[in-house]
MARDO-58404 format. One record per residue (C-alpha): x, y, z; residue number from 1. Coordinates in nm, 4 decimals. Last residue first. Example, Ala and Ser with C-alpha at 12.3 -4.5 7.8 and 13.67 -1.06 7.14 Angstrom:
BEGIN
- 1.3670;-0.1060;0.7140;2
- 1.2300;-0.4500;0.7800;1
// end
This chain:
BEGIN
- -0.8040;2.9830;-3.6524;162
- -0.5546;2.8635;-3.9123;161
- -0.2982;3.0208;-3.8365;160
- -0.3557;2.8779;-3.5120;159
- -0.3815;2.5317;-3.5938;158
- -0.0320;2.5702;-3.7546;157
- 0.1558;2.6831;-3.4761;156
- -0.0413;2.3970;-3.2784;155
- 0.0341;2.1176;-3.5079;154
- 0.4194;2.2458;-3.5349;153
- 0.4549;2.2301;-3.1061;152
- 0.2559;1.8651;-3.1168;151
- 0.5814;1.7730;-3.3993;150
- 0.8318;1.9124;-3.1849;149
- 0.7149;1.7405;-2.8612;148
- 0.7195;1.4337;-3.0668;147
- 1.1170;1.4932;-3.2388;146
- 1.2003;1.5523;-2.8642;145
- 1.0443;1.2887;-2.6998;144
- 1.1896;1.0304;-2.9482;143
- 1.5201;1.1760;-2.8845;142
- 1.5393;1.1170;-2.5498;141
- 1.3493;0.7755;-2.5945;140
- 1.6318;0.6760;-2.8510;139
- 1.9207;0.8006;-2.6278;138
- 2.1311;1.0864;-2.6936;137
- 2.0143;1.3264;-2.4345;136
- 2.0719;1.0464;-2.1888;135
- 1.7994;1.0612;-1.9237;134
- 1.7891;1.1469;-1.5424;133
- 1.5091;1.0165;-1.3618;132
- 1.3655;1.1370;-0.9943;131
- 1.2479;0.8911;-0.7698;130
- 1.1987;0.9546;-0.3913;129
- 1.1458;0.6828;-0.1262;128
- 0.9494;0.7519;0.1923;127
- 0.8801;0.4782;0.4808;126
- 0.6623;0.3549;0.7325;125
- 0.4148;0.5991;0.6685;124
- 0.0983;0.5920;0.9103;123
- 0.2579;0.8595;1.1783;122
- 0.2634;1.0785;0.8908;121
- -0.1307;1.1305;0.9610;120
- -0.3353;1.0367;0.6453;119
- -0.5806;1.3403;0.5854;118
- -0.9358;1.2385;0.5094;117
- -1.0845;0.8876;0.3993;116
- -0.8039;0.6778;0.2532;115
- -0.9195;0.5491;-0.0930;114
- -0.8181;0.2479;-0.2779;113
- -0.6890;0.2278;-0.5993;112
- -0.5564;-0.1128;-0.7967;111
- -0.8438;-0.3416;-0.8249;110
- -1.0577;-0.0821;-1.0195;109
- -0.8607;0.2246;-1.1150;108
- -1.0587;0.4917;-1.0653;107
- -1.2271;0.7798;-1.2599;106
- -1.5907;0.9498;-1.2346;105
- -1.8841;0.9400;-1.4552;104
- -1.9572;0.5663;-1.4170;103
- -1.9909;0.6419;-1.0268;102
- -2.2658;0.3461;-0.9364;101
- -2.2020;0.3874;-0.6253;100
- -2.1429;0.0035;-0.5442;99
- -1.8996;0.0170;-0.8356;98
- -1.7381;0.3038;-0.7141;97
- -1.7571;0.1222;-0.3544;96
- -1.5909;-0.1833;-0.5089;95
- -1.2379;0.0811;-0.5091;94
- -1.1981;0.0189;-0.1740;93
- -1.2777;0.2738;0.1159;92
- -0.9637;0.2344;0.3269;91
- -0.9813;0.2547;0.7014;90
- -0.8318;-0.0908;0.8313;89
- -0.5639;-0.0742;0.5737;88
- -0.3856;0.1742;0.7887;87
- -0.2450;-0.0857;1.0261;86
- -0.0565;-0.2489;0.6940;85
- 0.2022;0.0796;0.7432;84
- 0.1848;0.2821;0.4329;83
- 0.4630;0.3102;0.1638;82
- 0.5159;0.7012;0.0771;81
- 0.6423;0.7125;-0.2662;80
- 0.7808;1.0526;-0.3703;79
- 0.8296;1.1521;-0.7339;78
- 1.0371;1.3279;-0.9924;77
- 1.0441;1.6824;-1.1325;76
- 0.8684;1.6037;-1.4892;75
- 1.1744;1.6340;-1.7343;74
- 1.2286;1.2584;-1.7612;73
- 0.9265;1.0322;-1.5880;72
- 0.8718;1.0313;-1.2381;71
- 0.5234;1.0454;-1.3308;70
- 0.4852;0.7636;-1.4895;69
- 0.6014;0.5765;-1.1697;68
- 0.3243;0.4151;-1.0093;67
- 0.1314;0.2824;-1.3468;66
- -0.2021;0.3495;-1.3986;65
- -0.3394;0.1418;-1.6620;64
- -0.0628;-0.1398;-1.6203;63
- -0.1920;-0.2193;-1.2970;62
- -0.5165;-0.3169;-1.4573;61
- -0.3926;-0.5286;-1.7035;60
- -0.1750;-0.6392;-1.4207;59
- -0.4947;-0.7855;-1.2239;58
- -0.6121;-0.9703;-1.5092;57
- -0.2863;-1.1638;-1.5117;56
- -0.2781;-1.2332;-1.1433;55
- -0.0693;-1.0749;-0.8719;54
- -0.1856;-1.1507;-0.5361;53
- -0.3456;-0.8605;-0.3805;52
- -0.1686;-0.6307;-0.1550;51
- -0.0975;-0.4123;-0.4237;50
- -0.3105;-0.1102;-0.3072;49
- -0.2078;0.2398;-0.4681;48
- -0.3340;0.5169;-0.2720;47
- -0.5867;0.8262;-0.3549;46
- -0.6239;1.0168;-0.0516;45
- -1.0492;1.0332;0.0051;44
- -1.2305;1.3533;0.0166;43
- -1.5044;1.1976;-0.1423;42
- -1.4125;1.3799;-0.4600;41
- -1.0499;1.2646;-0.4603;40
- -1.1679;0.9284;-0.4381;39
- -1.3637;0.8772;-0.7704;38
- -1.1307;1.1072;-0.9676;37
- -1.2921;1.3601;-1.1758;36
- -0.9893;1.5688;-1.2427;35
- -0.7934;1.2565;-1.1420;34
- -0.7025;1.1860;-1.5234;33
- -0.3716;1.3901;-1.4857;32
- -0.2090;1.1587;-1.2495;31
- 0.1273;1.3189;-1.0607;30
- -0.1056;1.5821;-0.9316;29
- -0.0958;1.9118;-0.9377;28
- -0.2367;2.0862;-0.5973;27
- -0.5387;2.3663;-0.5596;26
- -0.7735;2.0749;-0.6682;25
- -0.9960;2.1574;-0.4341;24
- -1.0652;1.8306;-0.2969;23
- -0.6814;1.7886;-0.2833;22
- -0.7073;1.5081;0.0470;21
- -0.3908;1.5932;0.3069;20
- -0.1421;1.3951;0.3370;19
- 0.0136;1.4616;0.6928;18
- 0.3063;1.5786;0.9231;17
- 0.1869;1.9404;0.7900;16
- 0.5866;2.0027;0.6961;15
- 0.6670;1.6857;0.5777;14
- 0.3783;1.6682;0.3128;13
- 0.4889;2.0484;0.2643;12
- 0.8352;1.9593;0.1794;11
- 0.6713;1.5812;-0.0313;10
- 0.5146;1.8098;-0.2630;9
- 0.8282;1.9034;-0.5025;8
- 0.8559;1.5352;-0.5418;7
- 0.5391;1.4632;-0.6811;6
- 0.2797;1.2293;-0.4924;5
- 0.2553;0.8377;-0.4892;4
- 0.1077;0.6903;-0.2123;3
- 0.1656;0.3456;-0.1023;2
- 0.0000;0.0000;0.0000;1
// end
């Protein structure tokens, strides 16, 4: 069980000695899709929960959101705050979206779980930060460039057109 937050968030994490939910959405998250995310609008800290036993169906769904994609190059790194198993008594599992009927709002089923409120430090057993560093010469370096040049082009053009 652990949360997964950017690296330039973990200072105030440390300062307030908690997690606090982002109903407002006044904080970036690592997870762009969690405008409407299932737990974040309960008030809910959206955690990753791996305790199940890894099964084939179960990666296709861990593959949908994976932990690290936002630690990728150029995005400022991560923090993964692993939970101590006590906290598991307090999650809201992911079945309640299903129970809710939610279609309109994201999770990912068998892999999130929600943590009602602010999650105390006291409940972390441990932090490890992530933060990539890429060859400029590599494929994916240039790969990303030649892309992000090609999305920069569309736009120039879509506004001469507009």
């Amino acid at each position: 069980m652990f949360h997964v937050t950017r690296l330039s968030s973990l200072e105030q994490i440390l300062s307030d000695q908690e997690i606090r939910p982002n109903t407002d959405r006044s904080r970036s998250t690592p997870f762009g899709y969690m405008n409407n995310g299932f737990f974040r609008n309960r008030g809910c800290i959206s955690l990753f929960d791996y305790r199940a036993e890894s099964t084939e169906r179960l990666e296709q769904f861990r593959n949908r959101c994976y932990p690290f994609q936002a630690a990728e190059q150029g995005e400022g790194g991560i923090a993964i705050l692993f939970l101590k198993p006590s906290v598991c008594d307090r999650l809201v599992p992911w079945t309640r979206w299903r129970d809710e009927e939610a279609w309109s709002e994201m999770v990912v089923p068998h892999v999130e779980a929600g943590y009602p409120g602010a999650l105390k430090m006291e409940f972390v057993s441990e932090i490890v930060t992530l933060e990539l560093t890429e060859d400029p010469e590599s494929i994916m370096a240039v790969f990303r460039s030649a892309r992000a040049k090609r999305l920069e082009l569309q736009k120039q053009d879509q506004a001469s057109d507009g």
